[in-house]
C-alpha positions in Angstrom: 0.0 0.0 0.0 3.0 2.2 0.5 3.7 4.9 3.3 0.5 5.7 4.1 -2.8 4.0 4.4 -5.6 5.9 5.7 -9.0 5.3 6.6 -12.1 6.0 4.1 -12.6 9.3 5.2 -9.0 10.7 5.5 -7.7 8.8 2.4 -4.9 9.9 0.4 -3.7 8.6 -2.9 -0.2 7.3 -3.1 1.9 8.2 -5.7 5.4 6.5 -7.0 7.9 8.4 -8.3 10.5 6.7 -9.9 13.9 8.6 -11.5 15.5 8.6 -14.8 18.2 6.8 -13.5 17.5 3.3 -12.9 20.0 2.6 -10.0 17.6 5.7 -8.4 15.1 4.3 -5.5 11.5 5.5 -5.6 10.3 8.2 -4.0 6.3 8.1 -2.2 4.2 11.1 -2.3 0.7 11.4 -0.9 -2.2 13.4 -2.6 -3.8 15.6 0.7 -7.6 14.5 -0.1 -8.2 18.4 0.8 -6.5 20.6 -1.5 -4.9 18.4 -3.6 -1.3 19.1 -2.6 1.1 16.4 -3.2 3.5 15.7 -0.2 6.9 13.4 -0.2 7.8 11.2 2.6 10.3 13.5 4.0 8.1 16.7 4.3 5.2 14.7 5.9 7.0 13.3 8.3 8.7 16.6 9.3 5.8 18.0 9.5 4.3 15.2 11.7 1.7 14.6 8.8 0.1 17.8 8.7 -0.7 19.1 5.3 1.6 22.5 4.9 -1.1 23.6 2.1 -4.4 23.2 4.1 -3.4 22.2 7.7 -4.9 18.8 7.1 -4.5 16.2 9.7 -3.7 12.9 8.4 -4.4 9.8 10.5 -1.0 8.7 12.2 0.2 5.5 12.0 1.0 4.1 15.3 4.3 3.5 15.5 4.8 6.9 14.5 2.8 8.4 16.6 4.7 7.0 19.8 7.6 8.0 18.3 6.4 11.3 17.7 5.4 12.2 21.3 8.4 10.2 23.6 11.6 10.4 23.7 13.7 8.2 21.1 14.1 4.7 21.9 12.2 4.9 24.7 8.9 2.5 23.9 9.3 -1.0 25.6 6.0 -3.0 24.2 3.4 -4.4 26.9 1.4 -7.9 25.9 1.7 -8.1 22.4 1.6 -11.8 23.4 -2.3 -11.5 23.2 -3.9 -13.6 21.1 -7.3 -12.7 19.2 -9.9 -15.2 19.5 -13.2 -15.5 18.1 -15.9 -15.7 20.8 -18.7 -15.5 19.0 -17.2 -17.9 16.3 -18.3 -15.1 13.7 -18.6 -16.4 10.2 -14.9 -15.0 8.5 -13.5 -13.2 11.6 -10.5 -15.3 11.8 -9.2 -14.6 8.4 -10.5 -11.4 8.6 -7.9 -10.8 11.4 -5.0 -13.0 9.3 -5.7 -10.6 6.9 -5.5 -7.4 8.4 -2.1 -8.4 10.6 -0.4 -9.6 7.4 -1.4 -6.0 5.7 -0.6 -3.6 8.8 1.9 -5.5 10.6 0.1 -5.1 13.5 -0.7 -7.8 16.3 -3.8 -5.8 17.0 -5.5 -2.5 17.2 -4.0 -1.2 20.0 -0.5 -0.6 21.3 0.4 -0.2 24.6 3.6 0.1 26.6 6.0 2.2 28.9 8.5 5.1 27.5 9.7 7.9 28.9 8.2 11.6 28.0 11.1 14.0 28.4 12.6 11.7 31.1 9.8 11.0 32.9 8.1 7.2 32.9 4.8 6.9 31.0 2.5 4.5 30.1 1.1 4.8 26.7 -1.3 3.3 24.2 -2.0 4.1 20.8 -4.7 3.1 18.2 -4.5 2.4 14.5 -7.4 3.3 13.0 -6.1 0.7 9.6 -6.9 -2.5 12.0 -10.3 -2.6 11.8 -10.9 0.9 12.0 -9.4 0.6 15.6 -12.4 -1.2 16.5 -12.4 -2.2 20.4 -12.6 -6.1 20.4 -11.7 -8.0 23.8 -7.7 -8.0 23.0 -7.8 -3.8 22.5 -9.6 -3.8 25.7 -7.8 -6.3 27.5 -4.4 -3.9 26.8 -5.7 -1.4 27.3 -6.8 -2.7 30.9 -4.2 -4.4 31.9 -1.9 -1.3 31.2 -3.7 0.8 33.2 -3.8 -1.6 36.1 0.2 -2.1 35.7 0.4 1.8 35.6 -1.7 1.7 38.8 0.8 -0.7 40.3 3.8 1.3 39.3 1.9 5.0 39.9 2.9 6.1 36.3 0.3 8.7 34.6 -1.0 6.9 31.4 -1.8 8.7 28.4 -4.1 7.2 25.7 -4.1 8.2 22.3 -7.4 7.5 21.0 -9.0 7.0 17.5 -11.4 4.5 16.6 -14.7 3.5 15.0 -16.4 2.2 18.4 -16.9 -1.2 19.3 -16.0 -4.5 17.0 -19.3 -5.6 15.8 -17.6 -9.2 14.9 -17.3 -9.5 19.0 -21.0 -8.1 19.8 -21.7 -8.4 23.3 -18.1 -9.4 24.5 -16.8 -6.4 22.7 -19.4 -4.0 24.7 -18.0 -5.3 27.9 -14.6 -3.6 27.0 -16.3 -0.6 27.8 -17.0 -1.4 31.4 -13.8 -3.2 32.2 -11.8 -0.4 31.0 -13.7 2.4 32.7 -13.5 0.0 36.1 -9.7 -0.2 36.0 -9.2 3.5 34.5 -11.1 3.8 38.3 -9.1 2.5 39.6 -6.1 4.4 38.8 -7.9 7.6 39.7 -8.6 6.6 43.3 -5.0 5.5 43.4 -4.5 9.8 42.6 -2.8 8.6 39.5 -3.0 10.9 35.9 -5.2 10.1 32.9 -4.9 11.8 29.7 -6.9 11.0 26.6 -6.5 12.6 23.3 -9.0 12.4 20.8 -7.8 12.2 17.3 -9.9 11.2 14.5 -12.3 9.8 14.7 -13.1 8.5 18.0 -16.6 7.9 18.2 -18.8 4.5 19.9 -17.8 2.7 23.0 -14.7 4.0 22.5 -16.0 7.6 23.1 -18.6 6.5 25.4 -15.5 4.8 27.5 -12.3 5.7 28.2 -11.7 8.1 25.7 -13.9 10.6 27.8 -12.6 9.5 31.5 -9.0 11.6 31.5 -8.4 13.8 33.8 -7.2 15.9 31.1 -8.9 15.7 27.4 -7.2 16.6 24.6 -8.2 17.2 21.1 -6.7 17.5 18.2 -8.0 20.1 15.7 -10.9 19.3 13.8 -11.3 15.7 14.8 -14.5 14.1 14.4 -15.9 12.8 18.1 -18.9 11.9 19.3 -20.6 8.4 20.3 -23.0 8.3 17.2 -21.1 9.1 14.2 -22.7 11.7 11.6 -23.6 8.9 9.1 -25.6 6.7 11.7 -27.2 9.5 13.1 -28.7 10.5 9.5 -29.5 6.7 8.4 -31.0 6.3 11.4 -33.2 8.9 12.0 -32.6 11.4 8.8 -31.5 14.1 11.0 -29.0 16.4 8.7 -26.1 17.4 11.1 -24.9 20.9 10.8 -21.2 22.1 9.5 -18.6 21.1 12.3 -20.7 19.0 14.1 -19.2 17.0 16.1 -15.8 17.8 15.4 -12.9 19.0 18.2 -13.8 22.3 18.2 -17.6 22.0 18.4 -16.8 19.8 21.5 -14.4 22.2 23.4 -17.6 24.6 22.8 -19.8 22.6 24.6 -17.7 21.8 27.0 -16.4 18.0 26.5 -12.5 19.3 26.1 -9.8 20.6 27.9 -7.8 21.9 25.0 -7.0 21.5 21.6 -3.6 21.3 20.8 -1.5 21.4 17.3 0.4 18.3 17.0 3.5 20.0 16.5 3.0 21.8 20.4 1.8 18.3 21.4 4.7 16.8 23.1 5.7 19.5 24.9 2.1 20.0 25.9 1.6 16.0 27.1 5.2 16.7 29.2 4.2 19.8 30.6 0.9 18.6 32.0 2.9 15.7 33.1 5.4 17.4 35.2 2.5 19.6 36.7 1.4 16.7 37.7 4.2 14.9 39.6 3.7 13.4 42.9 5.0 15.8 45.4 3.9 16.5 49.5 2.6 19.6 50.4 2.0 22.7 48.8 4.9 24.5 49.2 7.3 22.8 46.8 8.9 26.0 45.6 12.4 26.2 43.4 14.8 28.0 45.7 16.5 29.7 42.8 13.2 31.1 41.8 11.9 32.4 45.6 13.5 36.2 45.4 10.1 37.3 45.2 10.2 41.3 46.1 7.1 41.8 48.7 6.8 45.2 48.5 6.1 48.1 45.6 9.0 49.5 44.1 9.9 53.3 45.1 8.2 54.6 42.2 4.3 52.4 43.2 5.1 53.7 46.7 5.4 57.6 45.4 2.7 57.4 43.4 0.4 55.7 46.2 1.2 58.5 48.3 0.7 61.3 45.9 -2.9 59.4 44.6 -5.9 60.9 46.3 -8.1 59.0 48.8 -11.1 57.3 47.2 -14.5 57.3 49.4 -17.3 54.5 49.7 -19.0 55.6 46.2 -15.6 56.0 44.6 -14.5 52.6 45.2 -17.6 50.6 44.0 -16.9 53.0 40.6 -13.2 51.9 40.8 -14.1 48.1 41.0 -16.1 48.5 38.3 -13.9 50.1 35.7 -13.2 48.3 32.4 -9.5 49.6 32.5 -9.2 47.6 36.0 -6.7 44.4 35.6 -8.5 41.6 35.5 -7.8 38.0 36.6 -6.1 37.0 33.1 -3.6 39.9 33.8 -2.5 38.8 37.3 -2.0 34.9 36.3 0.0 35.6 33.0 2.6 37.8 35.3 1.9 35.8 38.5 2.4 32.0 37.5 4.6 30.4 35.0 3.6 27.9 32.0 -0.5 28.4 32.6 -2.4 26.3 30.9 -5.9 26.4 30.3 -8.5 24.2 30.5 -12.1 24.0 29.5 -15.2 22.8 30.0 -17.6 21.8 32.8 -17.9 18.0 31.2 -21.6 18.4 30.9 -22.9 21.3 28.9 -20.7 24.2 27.9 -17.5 26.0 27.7 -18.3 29.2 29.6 -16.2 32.0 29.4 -17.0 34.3 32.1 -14.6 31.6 33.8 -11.1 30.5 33.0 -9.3 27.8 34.7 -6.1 26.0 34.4 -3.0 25.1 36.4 0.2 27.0 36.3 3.9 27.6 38.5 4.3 29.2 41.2 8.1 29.4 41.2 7.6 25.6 40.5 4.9 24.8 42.5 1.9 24.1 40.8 -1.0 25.7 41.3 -5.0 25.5 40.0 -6.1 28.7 39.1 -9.7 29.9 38.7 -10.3 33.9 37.8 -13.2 35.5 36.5 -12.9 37.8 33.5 -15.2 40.8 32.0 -13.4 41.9 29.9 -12.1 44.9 28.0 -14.2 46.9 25.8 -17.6 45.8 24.6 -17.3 43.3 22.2 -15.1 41.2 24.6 -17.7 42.1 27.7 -20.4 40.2 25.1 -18.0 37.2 25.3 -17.4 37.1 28.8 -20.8 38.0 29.6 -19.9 40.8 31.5 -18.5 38.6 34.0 -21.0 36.8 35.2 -20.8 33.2 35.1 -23.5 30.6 34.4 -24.4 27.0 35.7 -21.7 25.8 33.5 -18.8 28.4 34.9 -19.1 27.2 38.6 -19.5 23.6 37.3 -16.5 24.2 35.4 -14.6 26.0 38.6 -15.8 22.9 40.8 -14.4 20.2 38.6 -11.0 22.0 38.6 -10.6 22.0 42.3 -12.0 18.6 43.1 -9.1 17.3 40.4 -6.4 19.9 42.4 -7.5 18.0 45.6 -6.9 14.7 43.9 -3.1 15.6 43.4 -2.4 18.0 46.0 -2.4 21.5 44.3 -3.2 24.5 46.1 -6.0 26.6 44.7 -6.2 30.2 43.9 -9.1 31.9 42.5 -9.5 35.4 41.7 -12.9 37.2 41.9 -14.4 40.0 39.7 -18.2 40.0 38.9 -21.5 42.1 39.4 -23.1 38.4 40.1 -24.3 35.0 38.6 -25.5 35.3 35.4 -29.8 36.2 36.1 -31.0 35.2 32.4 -33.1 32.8 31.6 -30.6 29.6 30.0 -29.0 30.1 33.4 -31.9 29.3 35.5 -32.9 26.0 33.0 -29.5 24.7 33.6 -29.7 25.2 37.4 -27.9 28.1 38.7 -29.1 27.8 42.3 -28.2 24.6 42.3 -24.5 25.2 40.6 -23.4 28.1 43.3 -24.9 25.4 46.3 -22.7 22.4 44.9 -19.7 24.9 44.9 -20.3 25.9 48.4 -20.8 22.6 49.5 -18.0 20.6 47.6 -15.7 23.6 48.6 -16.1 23.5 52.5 -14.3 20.0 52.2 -11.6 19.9 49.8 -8.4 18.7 51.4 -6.0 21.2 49.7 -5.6 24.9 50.6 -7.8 28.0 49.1 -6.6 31.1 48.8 -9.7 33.9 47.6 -8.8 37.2 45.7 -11.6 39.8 45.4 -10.0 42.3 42.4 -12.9 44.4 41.6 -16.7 43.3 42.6 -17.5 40.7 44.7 -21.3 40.6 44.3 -23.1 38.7 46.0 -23.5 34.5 45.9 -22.0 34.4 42.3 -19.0 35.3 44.0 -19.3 33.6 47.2 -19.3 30.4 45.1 -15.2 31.2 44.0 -14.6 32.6 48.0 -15.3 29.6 50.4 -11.0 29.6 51.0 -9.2 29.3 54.0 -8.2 32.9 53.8 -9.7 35.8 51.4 -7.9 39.3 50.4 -9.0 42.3 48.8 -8.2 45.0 46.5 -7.6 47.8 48.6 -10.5 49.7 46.2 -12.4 45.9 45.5 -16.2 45.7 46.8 -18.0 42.7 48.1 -21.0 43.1 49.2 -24.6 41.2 49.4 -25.9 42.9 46.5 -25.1 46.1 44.0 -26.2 49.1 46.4 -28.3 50.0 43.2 -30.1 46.3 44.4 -30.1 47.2 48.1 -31.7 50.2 47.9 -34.5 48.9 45.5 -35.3 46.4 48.1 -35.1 48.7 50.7 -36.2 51.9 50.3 -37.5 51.1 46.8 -35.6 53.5 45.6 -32.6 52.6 43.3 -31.0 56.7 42.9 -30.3 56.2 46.6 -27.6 53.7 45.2 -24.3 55.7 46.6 -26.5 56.1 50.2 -26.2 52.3 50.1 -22.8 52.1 49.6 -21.7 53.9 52.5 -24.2 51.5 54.9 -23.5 48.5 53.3 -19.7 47.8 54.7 -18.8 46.7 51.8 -14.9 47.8 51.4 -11.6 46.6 52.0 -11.3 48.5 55.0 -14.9 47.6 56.1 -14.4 43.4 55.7 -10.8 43.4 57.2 -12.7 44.9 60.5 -15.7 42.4 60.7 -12.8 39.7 59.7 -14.9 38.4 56.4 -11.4 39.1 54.8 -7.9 38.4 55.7 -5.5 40.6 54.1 -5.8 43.8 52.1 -3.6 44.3 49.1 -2.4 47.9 48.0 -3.4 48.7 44.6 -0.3 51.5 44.0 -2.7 53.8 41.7 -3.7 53.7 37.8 -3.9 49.7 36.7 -1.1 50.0 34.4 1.9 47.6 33.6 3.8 49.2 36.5 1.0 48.8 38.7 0.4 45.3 37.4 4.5 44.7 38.6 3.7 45.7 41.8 0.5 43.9 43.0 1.5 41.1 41.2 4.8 41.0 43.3 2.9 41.7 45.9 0.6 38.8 45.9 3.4 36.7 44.5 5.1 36.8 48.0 2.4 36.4 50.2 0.9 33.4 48.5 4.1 32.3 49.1 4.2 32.8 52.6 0.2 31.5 52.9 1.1 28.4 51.4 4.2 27.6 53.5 2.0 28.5 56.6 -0.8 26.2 55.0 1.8 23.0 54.5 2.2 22.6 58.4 -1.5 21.2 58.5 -2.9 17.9 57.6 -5.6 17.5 54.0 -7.8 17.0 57.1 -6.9 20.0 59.4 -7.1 22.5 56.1 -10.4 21.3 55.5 -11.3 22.2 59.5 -9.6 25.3 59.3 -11.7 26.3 56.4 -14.7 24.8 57.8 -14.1 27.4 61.3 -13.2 30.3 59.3 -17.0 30.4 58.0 -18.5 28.8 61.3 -17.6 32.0 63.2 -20.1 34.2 61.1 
């Protein structure tokens, strides 16, 4: 078949090329099925088998896909011993199979083993899609499993490249059973605090999909991959529904919430080894590189003059301030804050929302889950943040972050910024009294340390549902409050203009929450929210997480949990 051989949808035609001169070897090209392009060995493997003309993805084979991702030489096989049988003693399955190892080489679908991934152990797997369309019979199962429990064994993260037609209708009900006894040990693994990470390349669709494809920890996507449990031509055979442009494919499924991330292949090794290292086991929360912990605490001279020289604000002045469009927002403080952030998506049920980001990142080495709220910064990127205000889907998205930083130990830092949940009516379908309850509940027990940061407004329970930490600071011009005063005087005095008369009742300022202890620390803002400014809180927040962490490792999962717990008992 030569180089490549692709399945019917990602199909390219392969040309030889032979020279003039006899004594000359042939050289293979490849047709991309998109725009026509023809590619030689040599470029497509350089460029990992992405079409330079279009940015078509071709299917990979396996062997050079492993090789793609760990280091060289790394890949020691697992169970290739495995023998496919025929349990339901399908008419032409066994030659079937003789056929399709003699043509691909291949023992069976799957490939699993250990390597290293920039010098760390791995376990990894790999379908090819040109054994049956990666079909999952009881031997791709059975690998699968039994890697993962050996990885459990040997606490290795196991990452699982995934591309397949679903389950192997030759095997019928003993191919459906793969589903169960993968997800069952891939349970395993998690309860043992081990890392999953699947990445969905196309297609990965069926049992497959309805499995352990959709179980890591972390999901990955590659761009434009087609996933989904039904694939688009059974859905329209079976009930003539016509499927929309890019349904189903990665990026309709990081919209709606399914995906952390999708990554190029070409950023996708460093990517896997990244959010492997984040990821190593380590005790406490306080792990921090010594030749990165020089933190300065303070404002330069320059933040101090101009703090000095900037004029007092009153009540009225500071719920303005917090609600300025200029103000730095959570994105600002975690790109200069925390090293390597990466974000992830998704609340795994419904929807991506973007009022919310979330992802883990350094702290000089340590890693950290990060949550912020974001409004952002003129109106067209307030319409895609919803003005800050998150929906069902945001706290369900901020919630599944922290419970996976409590299952390996991170530390959690969220920063706070909105008028309030989301009021509108999608938000109160999808259950937004119920979202900011779960958060409040699931938070008052997570055995790892929170650390709350109101930056502008804190209104109300949609930002209560970020704040239930062991300690919460404030922007020393930051509100939080019940309600806006423009609310508080409605219900009243009925009377919204008596908004700023509010204000100054309400006790709703830095200054304010320190005294009645609802906040810990207060964080100087050093005048206009420029990069200077940015410097200087960020330093400043830099040093003392630093220092709340360190005092935070001294205490058991169990103790944090009771600390938090008394914090909000005393109210």
């Amino acid at each position: 078949m030569g180089l490549f051989n692709f399945g019917k949808s990602n199909t390219a035609t392969v040309i030889k090329k032979t020279s003039e001169a006899a004594a000359t070897p042939a050289t293979e090209s490849i047709i991309c099925p998109e725009c026509k392009r023809e590619i030689f060995k040599e470029e497509a493997k350089n460029l990992k088998y992405v079409c330079s003309g279009c940015n078509y993805y071709f299917r990979v084979r396996v062997k050079n896909r492993i090789k793609m991702v760990v280091d060289e030489n790394s890949f020691e096989s697992w169970f290739e011993g495995m023998q496919t049988e025929n349990p339901l003693n399908f008419p032409g399955y066994d030659e079937k199979i003789a056929d399709v190892k003699e043509k691909t080489k291949l023992t069976e679908g799957v490939m699993v083993g250990k390597a290293l991934l920039r010098g760390v152990p791995v376990v990894i797997g790999c379908i090819d899609s040109r054994f049956l369309m990666g079909s999952m019979g009881h031997v791709v199962g059975e690998r699968i499993t039994a890697a993962v429990e050996r990885a459990t064994q040997e606490k290795m993260p196991v990452i699982l490249f995934c591309c397949s037609g679903g389950a192997r209708m030759q095997e019928g009900i003993v191919s459906l059973m793969q589903m169960a006894k993968t997800s069952a040990a891939l349970k395993k693994h998690s309860e043992a605090g081990q890392l999953y990470i699947s990445v969905l390349t196309d297609p990965t669709t069926g049992g497959v999909t309805a499995s352990f494809a959709m179980l890591g920890d972390i999901i990955l996507a590659e761009p434009k991959a087609l996933i989904g449990f039904a694939g688009p031509r059974v859905i329209e055979q079976t009930i003539g529904q016509k499927l929309p442009e890019g349904f189903q494919r990665a990026e309709f499924q990081l919209e709606h919430g399914f995906v952390d991330a999708i990554v190029e292949r070409d950023r996708l090794r460093d990517t896997l080894a990244k959010i492997v290292k984040m990821h190593k086991s380590g005790e406490g929360c306080a792990n921090f590189d010594p030749a990165l912990d020089k933190v300065k605490y303070d404002a330069t001279e320059l933040m101090k003059e101009r703090a000095v020289k900037s004029k007092p604000l009153n009540v009225w002045d500071k719920v303005c301030a917090a609600r300025q469009l200029f103000r730095l927002q959570s994105e600002d403080y975690i790109g200069k804050i925390f090293d390597d952030f990466i974000e992830l998506h998704g609340d795994r049920y419904f929807r991506d929302d973007p009022a919310i980001m979330g992802g883990i990142g350094f702290l000089d080495g340590q890693p950290v889950t990060v949550i912020g709220v974001n409004k952002g910064r003129d109106f067209e990127d307030c319409k895609k943040h919803n003005y800050g205000m998150p929906s069902p889907e945001g706290y369900r998205k901020a919630l599944r972050l922290m419970k996976q930083a409590e299952k390996f130990h991170r530390p959690i830092v969220t920063f706070v910024n909105t008028s309030g949940a989301y009021p509108g009516l999608e938000a109160e379908q999808n259950g937004q009294g119920e979202a900011i309850a779960r958060n409040l509940f699931e938070m008052a027990g997570l055995k790892t340390p929170i650390l709350s940061i109101m930056i502008g407004e804190g209104g109300s329970g949609g930002a209560l549902a970020l704040a239930v930490g062991n300690e919460v600071w404030m922007e020393e011009n930051a509100t939080y409050c019940i309600l806006s005063p423009e609310g508080f005087s409605s219900i009243l005095w009925k009377d919204s203009s008596r908004a700023e008369e509010a204000a100054n009742v309400m006790k709703i300022t830095a200054e304010d929450l320190k005294e009645l202890e609802i906040v810990e620390e207060i964080i100087p803002e050093y005048g206009m929210a420029d990069e200077n400014a940015l410097t200087s809180i960020s330093n400043y927040m830099k040093g003392h997480m630093k220092d709340f962490f360190r005092k935070m490792d001294k205490f058991t999962p169990e103790e944090i949990a009771e600390q938090r717990y008394e914090r909000f008992r005393k109210f």
